[in-house]
C-alpha positions in Angstrom: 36.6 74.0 106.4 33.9 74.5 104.3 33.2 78.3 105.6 36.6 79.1 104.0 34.3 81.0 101.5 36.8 82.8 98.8 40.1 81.2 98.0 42.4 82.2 100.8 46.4 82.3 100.4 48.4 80.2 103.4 51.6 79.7 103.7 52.9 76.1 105.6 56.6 75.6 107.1 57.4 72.2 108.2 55.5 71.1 105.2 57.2 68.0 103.8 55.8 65.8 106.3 53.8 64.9 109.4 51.8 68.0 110.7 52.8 70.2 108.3 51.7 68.2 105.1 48.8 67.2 106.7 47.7 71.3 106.5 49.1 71.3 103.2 46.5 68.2 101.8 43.8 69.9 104.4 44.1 73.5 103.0 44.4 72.4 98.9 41.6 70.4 99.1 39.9 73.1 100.3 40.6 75.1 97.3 43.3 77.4 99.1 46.5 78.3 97.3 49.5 77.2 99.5 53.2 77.5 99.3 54.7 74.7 101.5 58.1 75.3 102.9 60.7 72.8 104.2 64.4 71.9 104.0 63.6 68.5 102.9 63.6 69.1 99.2 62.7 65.2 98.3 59.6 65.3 100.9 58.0 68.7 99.9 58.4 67.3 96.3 56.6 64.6 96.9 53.8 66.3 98.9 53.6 69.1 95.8 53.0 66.1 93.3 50.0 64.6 95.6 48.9 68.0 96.2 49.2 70.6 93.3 50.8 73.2 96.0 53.6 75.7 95.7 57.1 75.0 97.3 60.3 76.6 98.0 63.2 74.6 99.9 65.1 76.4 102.1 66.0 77.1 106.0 63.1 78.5 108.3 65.5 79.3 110.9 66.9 82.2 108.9 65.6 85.8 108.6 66.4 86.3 105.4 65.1 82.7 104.0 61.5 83.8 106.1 61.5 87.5 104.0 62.6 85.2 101.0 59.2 82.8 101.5 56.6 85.7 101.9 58.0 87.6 99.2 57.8 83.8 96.7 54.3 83.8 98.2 53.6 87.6 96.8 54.8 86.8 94.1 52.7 83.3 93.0 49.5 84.9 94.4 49.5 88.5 95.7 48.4 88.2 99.3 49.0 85.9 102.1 45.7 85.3 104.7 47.1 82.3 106.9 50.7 81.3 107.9 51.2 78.0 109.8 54.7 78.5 111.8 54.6 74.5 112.2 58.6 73.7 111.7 60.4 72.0 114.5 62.4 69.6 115.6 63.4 67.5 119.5 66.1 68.5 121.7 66.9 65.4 122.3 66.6 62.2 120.3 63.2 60.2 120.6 65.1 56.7 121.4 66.9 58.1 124.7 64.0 59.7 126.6 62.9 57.0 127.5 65.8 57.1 130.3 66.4 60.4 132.3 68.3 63.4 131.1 72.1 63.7 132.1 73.8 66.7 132.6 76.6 65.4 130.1 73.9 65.8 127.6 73.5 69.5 127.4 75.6 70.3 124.3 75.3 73.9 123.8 75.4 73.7 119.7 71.9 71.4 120.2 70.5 74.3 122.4 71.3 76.7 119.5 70.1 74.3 116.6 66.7 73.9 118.8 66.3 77.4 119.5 66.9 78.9 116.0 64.3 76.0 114.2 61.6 76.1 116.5 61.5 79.4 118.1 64.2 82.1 115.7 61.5 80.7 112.9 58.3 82.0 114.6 59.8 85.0 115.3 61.3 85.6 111.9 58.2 84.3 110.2 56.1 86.6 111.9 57.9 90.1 111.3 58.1 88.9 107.7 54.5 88.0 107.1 53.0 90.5 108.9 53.3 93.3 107.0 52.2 91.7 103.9 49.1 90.8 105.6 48.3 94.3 107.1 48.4 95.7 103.6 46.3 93.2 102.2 43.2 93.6 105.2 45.0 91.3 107.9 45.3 87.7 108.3 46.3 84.7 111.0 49.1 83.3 112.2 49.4 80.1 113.7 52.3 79.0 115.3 52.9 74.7 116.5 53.8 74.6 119.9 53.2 71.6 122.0 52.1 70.4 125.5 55.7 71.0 126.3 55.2 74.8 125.9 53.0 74.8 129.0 54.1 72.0 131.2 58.0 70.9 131.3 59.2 67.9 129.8 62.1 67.4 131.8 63.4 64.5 129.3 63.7 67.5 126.7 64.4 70.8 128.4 65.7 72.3 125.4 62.3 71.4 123.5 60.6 72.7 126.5 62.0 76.1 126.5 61.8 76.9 122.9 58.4 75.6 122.8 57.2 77.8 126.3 59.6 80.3 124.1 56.7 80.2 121.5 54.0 80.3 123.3 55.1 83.4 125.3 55.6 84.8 121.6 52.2 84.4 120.6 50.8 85.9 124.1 53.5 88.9 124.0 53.1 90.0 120.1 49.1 89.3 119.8 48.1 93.1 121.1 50.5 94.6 118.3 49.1 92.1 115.6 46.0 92.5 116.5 46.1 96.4 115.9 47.2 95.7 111.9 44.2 93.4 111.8 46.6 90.4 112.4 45.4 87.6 115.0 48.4 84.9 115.9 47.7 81.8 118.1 49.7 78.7 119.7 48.6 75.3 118.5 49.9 72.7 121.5 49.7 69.0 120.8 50.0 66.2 122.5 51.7 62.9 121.3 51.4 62.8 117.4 52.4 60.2 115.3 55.1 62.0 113.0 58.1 61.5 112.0 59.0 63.9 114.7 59.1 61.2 117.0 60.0 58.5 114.9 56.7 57.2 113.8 53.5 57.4 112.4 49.8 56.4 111.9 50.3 53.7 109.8 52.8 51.9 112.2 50.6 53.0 115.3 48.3 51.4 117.7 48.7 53.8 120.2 45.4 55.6 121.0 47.0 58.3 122.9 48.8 59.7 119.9 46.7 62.1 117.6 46.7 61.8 113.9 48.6 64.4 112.2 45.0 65.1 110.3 43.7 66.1 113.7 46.5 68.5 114.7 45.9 70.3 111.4 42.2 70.7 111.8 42.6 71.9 115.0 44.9 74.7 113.3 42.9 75.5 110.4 39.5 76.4 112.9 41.7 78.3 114.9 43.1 80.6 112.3 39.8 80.8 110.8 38.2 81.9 114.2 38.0 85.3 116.2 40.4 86.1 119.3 44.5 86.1 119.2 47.0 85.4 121.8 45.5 82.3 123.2 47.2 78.5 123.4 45.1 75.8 122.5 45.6 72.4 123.5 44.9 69.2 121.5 45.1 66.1 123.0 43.9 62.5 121.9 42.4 61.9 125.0 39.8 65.2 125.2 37.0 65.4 124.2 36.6 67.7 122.2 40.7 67.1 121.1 41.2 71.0 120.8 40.6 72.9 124.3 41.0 76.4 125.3 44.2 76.4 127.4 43.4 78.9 130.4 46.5 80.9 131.9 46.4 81.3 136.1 46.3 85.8 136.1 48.7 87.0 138.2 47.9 90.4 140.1 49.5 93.4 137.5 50.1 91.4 134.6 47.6 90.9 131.8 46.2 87.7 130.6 
């Protein structure tokens, strides 16, 4: 992270723990200002006292909470040059899919909750960033999506959906972006030890799951690289961990 090269503004949702606090540690020791965002008000404290950043507590699935977070980041610091879209949570409860999904387990209220956290919150957080950025010479957006966003999960389907939700985001919005100087891209891990998924490194053996450090490497070189629209996957068992994720082209359709 080095070729950051003048202090850059970013903005991190999700940032009390796991992934997202990983950026936050990342991107301040990097000399970035950073205003971390999260609901858990005792976590993002915590991370803010190890880490010297910014926070506000509040709900990511929300528009007006989103406009709320890039006008606190005006405010503390004038611009914003990266926003990590990295808050989300499982359809289903980590314990249980270990056994197949029943139908009986389709509650529509989960579906909503889903949705609105981990796809209403990309949305929401990039029509509120983006003009901010495009007034201040553009800037990148990098949204979390995971390995479910390209190949189903069947365990989760409402995790699946939102998270191909997301990636279909980044693909559809990139041409628009990109025309206001904006780039956006989809980050999608594998297995990471988080609390996500009820664990982490510390408690971990497992050398298919990827360090939350990782995940939020992988995110910082892609927002500080050319191209937008692309899905990047990042896997514990690649070599290199982040790969180019290559769409099949269909006749009449872009890639």
């Amino acid at each position: 992270m080095g070729d950051l090269g003048k202090k850059k503004v970013a903005l991190v949702t999700g940032a009390a723990s796991g992934i997202g606090a990983a950026l936050v540690r990342q991107l301040t020791a990097d000399n970035c200002e950073v205003l971390g965002v999260d609901l858990n008000e005792e976590g993002l404290t915590k991370v803010a006292a190890e880490t010297g950043c910014e926070i506000l507590t509040g709900d990511i699935s929300d528009q007006e909470f989103n406009e709320t977070a890039v006008t606190n980041v005006s405010d503390l610091f004038g611009s914003l040059d990266l926003l990590f879209l990295n808050a989300g949570i499982l359809g289903r409860k980590i314990e249980l899919q270990i056994n197949d999904l029943t139908p009986d387990e389709l509650d529509p209220s989960q579906y909503t909750k889903v949705r609105a956290i981990n796809f209403d919150s990309v949305v929401f957080g990039t029509l509120a960033a983006a003009p901010l950025m495009a007034a201040n010479n553009g800037g990148s957006i990098i949204a979390t999506a995971s390995i479910a966003g390209l190949a189903a999960w069947n365990r989760d389907p409402f995790y699946t959906a939102t998270k191909h939700a997301v990636v279909g985001w980044v693909r559809g919005i990139a041409p628009a972006l990109h025309a206001q100087r904006i780039s956006i891209n989809a980050i999608c891990p594998g297995g990471v030890a988080t609390p996500l998924v009820g664990i982490d490194r510390l408690q971990s053996a497992n050398p298919n799951l990827l360090e939350p450090e990782q995940v939020a490497k992988a995110m910082i070189d892609t927002a500080l690289e050319e191209g937008t629209g692309k899905a990047f996957t990042v896997k514990a068992d690649h070599e290199p961990v982040r790969q180019e994720y290559h769409f099949t082209q269909i006749e009449g359709f872009p890639v």
